[in-house]
Each structure stands twice: as C-alpha cells, then as structure tokens.
C-alpha positions in Angstrom: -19.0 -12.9 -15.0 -16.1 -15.3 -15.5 -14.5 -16.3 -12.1 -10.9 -17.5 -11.5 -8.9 -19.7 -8.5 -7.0 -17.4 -6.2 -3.8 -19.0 -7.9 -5.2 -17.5 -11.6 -5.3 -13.9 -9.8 -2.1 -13.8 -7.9 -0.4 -15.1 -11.2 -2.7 -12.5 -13.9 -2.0 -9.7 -11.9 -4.8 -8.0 -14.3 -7.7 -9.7 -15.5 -7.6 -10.4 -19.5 -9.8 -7.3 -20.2 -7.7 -5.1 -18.0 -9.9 -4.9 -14.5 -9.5 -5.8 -11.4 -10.1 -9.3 -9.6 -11.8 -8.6 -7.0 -13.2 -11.7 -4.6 -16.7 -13.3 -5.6 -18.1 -12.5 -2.1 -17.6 -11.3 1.0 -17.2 -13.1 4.3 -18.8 -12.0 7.2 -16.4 -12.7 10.6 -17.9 -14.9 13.2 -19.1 -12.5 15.9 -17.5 -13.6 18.8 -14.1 -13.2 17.6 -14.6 -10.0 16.4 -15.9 -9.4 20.7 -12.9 -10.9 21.8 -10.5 -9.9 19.2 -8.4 -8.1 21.7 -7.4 -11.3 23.1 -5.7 -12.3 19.9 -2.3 -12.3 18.5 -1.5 -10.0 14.8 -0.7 -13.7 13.5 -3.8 -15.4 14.9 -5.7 -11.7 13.6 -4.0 -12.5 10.2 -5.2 -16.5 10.3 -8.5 -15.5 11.1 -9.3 -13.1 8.6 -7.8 -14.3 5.6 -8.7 -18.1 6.0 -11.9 -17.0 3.9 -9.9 -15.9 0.6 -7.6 -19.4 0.5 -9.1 -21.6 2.5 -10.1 -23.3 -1.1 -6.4 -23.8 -2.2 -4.3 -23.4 0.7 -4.2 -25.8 3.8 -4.2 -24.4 7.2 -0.8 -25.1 8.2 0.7 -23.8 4.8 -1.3 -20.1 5.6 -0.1 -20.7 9.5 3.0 -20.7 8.1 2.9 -17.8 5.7 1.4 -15.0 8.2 4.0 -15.8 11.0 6.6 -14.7 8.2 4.8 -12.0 6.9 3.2 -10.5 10.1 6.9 -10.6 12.2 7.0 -7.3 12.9 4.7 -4.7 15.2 2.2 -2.9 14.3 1.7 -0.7 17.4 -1.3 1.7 18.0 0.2 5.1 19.7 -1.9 7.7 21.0 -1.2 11.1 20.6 -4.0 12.9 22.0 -7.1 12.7 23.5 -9.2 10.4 21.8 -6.2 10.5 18.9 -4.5 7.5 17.9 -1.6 7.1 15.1 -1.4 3.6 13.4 2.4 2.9 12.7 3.0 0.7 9.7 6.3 1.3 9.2 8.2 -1.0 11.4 8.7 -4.2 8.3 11.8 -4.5 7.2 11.8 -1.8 4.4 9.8 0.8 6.8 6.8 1.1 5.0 3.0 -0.3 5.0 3.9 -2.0 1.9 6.2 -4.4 4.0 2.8 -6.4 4.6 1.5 -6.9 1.1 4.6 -7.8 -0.4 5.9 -10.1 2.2 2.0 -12.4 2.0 2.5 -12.5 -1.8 5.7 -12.9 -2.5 5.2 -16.1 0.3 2.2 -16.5 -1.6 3.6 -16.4 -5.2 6.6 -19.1 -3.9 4.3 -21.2 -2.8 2.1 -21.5 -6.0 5.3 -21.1 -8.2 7.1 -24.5 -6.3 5.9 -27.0 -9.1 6.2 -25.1 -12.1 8.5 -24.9 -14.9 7.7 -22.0 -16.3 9.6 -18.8 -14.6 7.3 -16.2 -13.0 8.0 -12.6 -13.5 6.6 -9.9 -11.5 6.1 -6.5 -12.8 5.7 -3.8 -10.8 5.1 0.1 -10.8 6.2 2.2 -7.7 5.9 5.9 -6.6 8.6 5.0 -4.0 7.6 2.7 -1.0 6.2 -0.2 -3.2 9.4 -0.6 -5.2 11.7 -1.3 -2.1 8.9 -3.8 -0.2 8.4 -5.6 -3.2 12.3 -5.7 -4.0 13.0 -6.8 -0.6 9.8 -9.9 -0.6 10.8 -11.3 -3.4 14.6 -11.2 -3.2 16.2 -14.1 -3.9 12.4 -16.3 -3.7 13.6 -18.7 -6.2 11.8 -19.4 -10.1 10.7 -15.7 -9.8 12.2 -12.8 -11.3 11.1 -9.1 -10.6 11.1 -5.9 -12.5 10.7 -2.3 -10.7 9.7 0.9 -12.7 10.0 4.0 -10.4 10.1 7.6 -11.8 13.5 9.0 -12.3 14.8 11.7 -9.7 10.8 11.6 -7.7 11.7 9.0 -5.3 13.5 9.8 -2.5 17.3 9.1 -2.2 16.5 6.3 0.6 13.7 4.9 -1.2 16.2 4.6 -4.3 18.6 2.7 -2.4 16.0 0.1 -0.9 14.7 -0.2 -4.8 18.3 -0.7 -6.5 19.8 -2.5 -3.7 18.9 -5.8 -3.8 20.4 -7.2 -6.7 20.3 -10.9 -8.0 16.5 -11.6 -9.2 15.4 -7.8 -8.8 15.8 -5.6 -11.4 15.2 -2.2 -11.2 14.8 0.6 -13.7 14.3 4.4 -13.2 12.1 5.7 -16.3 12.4 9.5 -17.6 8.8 10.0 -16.4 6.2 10.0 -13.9 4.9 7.4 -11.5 1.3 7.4 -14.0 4.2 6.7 -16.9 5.6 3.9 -15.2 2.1 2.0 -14.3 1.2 2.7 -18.1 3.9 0.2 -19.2 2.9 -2.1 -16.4 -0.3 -2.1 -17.8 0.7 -2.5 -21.4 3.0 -5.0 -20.9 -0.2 -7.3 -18.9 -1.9 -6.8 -22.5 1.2 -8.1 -24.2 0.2 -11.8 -25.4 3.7 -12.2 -26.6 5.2 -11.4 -23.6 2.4 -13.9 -21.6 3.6 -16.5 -23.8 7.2 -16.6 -22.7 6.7 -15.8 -18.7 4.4 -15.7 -16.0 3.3 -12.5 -15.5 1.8 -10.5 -12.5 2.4 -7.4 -10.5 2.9 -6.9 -6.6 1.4 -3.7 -6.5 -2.1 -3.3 -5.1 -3.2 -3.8 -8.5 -2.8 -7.6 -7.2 -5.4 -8.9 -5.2 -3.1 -10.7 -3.0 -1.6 -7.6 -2.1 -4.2 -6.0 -1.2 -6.3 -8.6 0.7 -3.4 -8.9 3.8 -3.7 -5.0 4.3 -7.1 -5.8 5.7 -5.6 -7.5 8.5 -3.7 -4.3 10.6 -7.1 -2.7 10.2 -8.5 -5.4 12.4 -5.3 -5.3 14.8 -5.9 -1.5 15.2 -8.9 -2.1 16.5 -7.9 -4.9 19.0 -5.4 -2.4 20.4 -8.1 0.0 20.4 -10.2 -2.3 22.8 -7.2 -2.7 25.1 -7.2 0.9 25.7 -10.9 0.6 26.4 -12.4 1.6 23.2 -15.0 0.0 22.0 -16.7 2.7 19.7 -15.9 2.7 16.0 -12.9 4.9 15.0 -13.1 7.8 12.4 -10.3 6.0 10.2 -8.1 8.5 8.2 -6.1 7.3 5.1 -3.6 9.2 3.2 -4.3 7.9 -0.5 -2.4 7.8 -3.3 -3.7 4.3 -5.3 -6.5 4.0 -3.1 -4.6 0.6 -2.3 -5.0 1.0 1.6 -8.6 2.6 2.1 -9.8 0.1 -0.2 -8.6 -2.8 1.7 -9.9 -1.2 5.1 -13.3 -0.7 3.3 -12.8 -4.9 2.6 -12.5 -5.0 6.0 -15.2 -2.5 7.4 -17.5 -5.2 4.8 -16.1 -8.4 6.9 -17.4 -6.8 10.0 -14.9 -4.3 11.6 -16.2 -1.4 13.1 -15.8 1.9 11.0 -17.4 5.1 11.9 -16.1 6.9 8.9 -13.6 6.7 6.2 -11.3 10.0 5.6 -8.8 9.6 2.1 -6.7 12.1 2.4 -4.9 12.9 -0.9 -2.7 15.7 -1.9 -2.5 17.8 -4.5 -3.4 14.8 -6.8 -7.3 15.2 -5.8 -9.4 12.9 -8.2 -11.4 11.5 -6.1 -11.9 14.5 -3.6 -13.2 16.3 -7.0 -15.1 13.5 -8.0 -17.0 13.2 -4.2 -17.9 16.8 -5.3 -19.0 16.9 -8.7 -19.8 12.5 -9.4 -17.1 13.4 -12.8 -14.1 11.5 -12.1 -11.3 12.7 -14.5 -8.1 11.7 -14.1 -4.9 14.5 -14.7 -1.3 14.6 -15.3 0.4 13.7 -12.0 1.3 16.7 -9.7 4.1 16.7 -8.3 4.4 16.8 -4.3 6.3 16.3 -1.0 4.3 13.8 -0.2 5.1 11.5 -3.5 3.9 8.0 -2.6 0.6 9.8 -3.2 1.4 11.4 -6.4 -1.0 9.5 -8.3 -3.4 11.0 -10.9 -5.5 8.0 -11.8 -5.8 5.7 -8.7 -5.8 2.1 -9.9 -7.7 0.8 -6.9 -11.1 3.3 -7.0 -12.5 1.0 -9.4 -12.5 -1.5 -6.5 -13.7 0.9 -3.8 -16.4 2.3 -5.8 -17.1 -1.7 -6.5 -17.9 -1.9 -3.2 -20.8 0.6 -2.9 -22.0 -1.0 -6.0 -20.5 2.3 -8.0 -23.2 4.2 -6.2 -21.6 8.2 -5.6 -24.6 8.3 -2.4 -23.6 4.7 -1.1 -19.7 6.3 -1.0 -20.7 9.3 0.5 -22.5 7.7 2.9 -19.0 6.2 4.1 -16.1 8.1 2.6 -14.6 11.7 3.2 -12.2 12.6 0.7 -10.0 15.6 1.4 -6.9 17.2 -0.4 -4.4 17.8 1.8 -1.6 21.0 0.0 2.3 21.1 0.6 1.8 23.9 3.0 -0.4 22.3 4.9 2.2 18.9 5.4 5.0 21.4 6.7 2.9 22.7 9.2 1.7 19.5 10.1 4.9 18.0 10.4 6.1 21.2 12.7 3.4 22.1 15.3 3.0 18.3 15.3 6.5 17.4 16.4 6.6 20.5 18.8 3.1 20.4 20.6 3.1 16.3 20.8 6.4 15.4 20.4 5.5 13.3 17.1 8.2 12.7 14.3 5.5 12.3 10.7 6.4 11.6 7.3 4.5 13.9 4.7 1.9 10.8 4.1 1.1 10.8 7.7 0.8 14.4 8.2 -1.8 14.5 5.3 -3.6 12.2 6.9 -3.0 13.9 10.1 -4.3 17.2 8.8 -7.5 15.3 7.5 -8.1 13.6 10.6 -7.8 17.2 13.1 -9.6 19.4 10.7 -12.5 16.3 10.6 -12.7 15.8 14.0 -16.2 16.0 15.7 -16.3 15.8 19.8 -16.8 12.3 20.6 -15.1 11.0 17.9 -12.1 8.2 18.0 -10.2 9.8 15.7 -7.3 6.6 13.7 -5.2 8.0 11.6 -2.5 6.0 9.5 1.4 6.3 9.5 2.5 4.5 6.2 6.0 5.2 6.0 9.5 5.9 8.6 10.0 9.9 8.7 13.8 8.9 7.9 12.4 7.7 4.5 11.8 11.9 4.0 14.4 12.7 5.9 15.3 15.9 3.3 11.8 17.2 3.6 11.7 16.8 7.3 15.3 18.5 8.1 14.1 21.1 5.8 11.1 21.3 8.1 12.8 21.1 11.4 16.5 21.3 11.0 17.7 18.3 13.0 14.4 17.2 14.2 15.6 13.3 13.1 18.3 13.3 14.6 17.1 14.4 17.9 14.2 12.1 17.5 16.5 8.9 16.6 15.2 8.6 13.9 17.9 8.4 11.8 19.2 5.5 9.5 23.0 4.8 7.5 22.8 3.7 4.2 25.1 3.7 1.2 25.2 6.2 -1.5 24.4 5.0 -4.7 27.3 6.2 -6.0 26.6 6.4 -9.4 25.7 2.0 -9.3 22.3 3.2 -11.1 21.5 2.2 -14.5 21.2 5.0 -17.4 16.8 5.6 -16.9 14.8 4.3 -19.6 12.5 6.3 -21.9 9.1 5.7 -21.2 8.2 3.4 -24.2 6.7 0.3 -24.1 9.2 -1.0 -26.8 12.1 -0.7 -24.1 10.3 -2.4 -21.3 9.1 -5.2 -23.8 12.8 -5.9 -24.6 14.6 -5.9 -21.0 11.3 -8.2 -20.0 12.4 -10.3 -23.5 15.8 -10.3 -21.9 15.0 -11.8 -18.7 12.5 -14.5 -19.8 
C-alpha cells in the first residue's frame, strides 16, 4: 500500500485510484490525559489530539497556532434531560459543525500553500452546510481559489446566502441537480489529469482527510464537559448522518481512546447504511429528498472509512454502530414536543438524531446526542413547525436577499465544470 506525507493528502483530496487517505495508524492517547481531560482547554484538547497526525511536518508552535484560530468558538455541552445531553456545534462563524473542519484546513492548506507557485484550487461538493464553512475558511486565504457545487433550489435560502456571499476567491455555482450530482463532478474532475496539470487540486469536504481528522477533537471536549458534570461512564453517542463525515471521525476518536458506549447514525430517508446493517448489501439509490437535506445523501462518501475501521467486518460494525432512519414525520414531531416539553429550539439534523437517541435509550444510559447546525439555518421548516417558535426563542438572524445576484445554475456535466475550473486556473 503506497503511503503519502500529510501535505500529499490535504493537497490530493482523493487518492490517484479514487479512495480515501486514511492515516497509516492509529495513536493511542496517553492515559492520564485522557483521566484529567476535564481540566483542559478545547485548544489544549485540540493540541493534544491532533499532534499525532502532523507532528511529522508541522512544528508545535505552527499547530499552537492553527487550533487557537480554528477552535475560537464554544462548543458547549447542554443537558436536556435526565441523563440527556445535546452537543451544540453550531456556534462557528457560519453556524454549523462544518465551521471546525474548514477553519483547520483551510489554516492548514495556507500554511503548506506559502511557498508554492503553483495556485491551489479547492473543489468542493455541499448539500448545504459545507458550502458556506468552506466559503467562509478559505475566503480571501491567499494563492487559493475555491469552487462550491450545491444543488439548485435544495439548500436552504440562508445556506445560499452564506455559499454565494463571499465573493473574491470563492466561487460558487448552483447545478440543475442533486447533492449525489454535484459530488459526481467533484469526483470526475479529481480523475481529470488535464485539469491536475494546470492547478492544485483538492476538496474541503470530508472527503479530505484534514477535514475530517479536527472533528475528532469536539468528541473529546464533549466528554471533558461530561466529566465536569460528574460523568464518567461512556455516552451512547448519537449522529445524524448524511456523509458519514462526523460518526466516522468520532469512531477515529473512540480508536484514540475516548470512551464510547455506542454509536447511533441516524439518517433520514436516505437509509444505505441502516439497510445495509440489516441485510450486509450496501446499494446506493437516487437521493431522496428531505427536510432534513444536509443528510440527503444516497452514497455516503465516508462509509468506506468507517467500515475501514472494523476492518470491513458487518459483525465488528455491529458490535459498535446503530444505524436508524429517522422519516419527515418523525423530525416535525421531534422538533414540536421537543421545544414544548424541554424548551429546546432543534434543527431537522438534530431532531433526527434526537429521535434516534430517545427511541434508543436504555435506563442507565448517558444518552449524547449531536446538534450540527443553528435552527435559524431551517428557519422555514421550523416556523412551519411552530409558527413563531424562532422568534420567541431568539433565535433569529438578518441576512440579505439574494436578490436575483445568483449565477444562471449549471447543467450537471462534467464538460461545464471542466471549463469554469479551466477558467480559473
């Protein structure tokens, strides 16, 4: 098996026969941080656990450096219930989990990118949160230009703005198709040796390892906050799952030496891998769409990777991993009896994940589930839901309209996106 320096990965994206870097090995943590972890800061948490991956081409201060940027926000553990805790990941600048990845590469990506000549170009795919973290990281880093591919009119109007907004070295394009349709031409356009030999070329999806190895690190800070409320037994962690992106990197983490019970994806409608826990057939489908669209995913790029991990043994999953799909109906009433009985505000993502996480619940259990995205970012949904519910909560947010300032959306032919990337080079 060939290996590769981190900077090869970060800058490949994809490896040259299309899979997925994943690291050589595994690092165990020392054991008495992880005892004392609580004591910690997210930015010493961050240090700590990702020293491992770059310690080889990175020096300390450089990585000091990079995870007080990217890790400047909180991350705050809220409990909700008995022996219930919610995970809030949506407090970065773009109010979304993806705020972590993006912000470690794209520091990552400028710092690797200082010497060359060469311009980078980083090509990404998004179902909605993705497109406006990445847009937002990498705005303005210079030597790097970025290209966005979101489905057109299946993104939600806030989600839009954060994607088109940026301007200058972000350029976005909505494609006549779905989210499956826009990773496609990702994908084609990493097999393009044309295109490789004009630019740099990588992604900042979690198709990139160095987007996914940071999202380890709020895993880890969960669990310090748990131990501050006097928990040391291993949560039941709940996931809801699109890519696979997220559980993924908390199984990375679980494999470092952080206490896991259980893993719960919850998906929606798009159920691959809940149908292939069943039956051991994984068969991918046309994306379906749903209210809860991040996860609108019908051939999860990172399950590759997580199966990887069991050594792409079905009983080695199963002996970790509960996978549940999660139906629109179900969201809604989530998102209602939620906000009434506890006074919670969710996002459809979190009340999959919410809905996983009660229906799996066994007394005794710490029960984490995972809040990926601000309730304002589905504000439509949710004041369908419960008319004026954000308001009342505060959790509203002023934005522009777009006012028509989006470009006409391109067919979804790898032709087109070979030519704008053409462009750009």
């Amino acid at each position: 098996m060939e290996s590769y320096s981190l900077k090869e990965a970060l800058f490949k994206g994809l490896a040259p026969d299309g899979s997925l870097f994943m690291p050589e090995s595994i690092p165990a943590l020392d054991e008495a941080f992880m005892r004392n972890i609580q004591n910690y800061s997210l930015a010493e948490i961050a240090f700590t656990v990702l020293k491992p991956y770059v310690d080889a081409d990175i020096e300390d201060k450089v990585l000091r450096q990079i995870v007080e940027e990217a890790f400047n926000f909180d991350i705050p553990l809220k409990k909700i219930d008995e022996n219930l805790f919610v995970l809030e990941l949506f407090h970065g600048p773009t109010q979304a989990f993806k705020d972590v990845g993006a912000r470690f590469l794209s520091r990552l990506l400028g710092y690797f990118n200082r010497n060359e000549k060469r311009k980078l170009m980083v090509l990404t795919a998004t179902s909605g949160d993705t497109g406006g973290a990445v847009a937002h990281g990498f705005h303005k880093v210079p030597g790097i230009e970025v290209v966005v591919l979101y489905p057109n009119g299946k993104v939600s109007p806030y989600q839009e703005y954060q994607i088109t907004s940026p301007g200058d070295n972000v350029h976005a394009i909505a494609v006549d198709g779905s989210f499956d349709d826009c990773q496609r031409l990702v994908k084609d356009a990493f097999r393009d040796d044309e295109l490789r030999s004009l630019v740099y070329m990588t992604s900042a999806n979690s198709i990139n390892i160095g987007r996914l190895l940071p999202q380890m690190v709020y895993y880890f800070y969960a669990y310090a906050q748990l131990k501050n409320e006097g928990f040391d037994k291993a949560p039941v962690l709940t996931v809801p799952s699109g890519n696979f992106g997220n559980i993924t990197a908390a199984m990375l983490a679980h494999k470092m030496g952080l206490p896991i019970g259980r893993f719960v994806a919850a998906t929606n409608a798009n159920d691959v891998v809940p149908r292939f826990m069943n039956s051991g057939v994984y068969e991918p489908h046309e994306t379906i769409v749903t209210l809860a669209n991040a996860m609108d995913v019908g051939d999860p790029s990172n399950f590759p990777r997580m199966y990887d991990l069991y050594n792409n043994s079905l009983d080695k999953l199963k002996g970790d991993l509960v996978s549940v799909s999660v139906a629109d109906n179900q969201i809604k009433e989530a998102i209602k009896t939620t906000y009434k009985r506890f006074n919670y505000l969710m996002d459809p993502h979190t009340a999959a994940a919410y809905t996983a996480a009660r229906d799996l619940y066994s007394e005794g259990d710490i029960a984490l589930f995972v809040s990926t995205a601000h309730p304002f970012k589905f504000g439509e949904i949710i004041d369908d839901i419960i008319p004026g519910g954000l308001k009342e909560a505060g959790y509203t947010i002023d934005f522009p309209k777009l006012d028509g300032r989006t470009r006409k959306p391109m067919k979804p032919e790898y032709a087109n996106l070979k030519e704008e990337i053409k462009n750009l080079a």
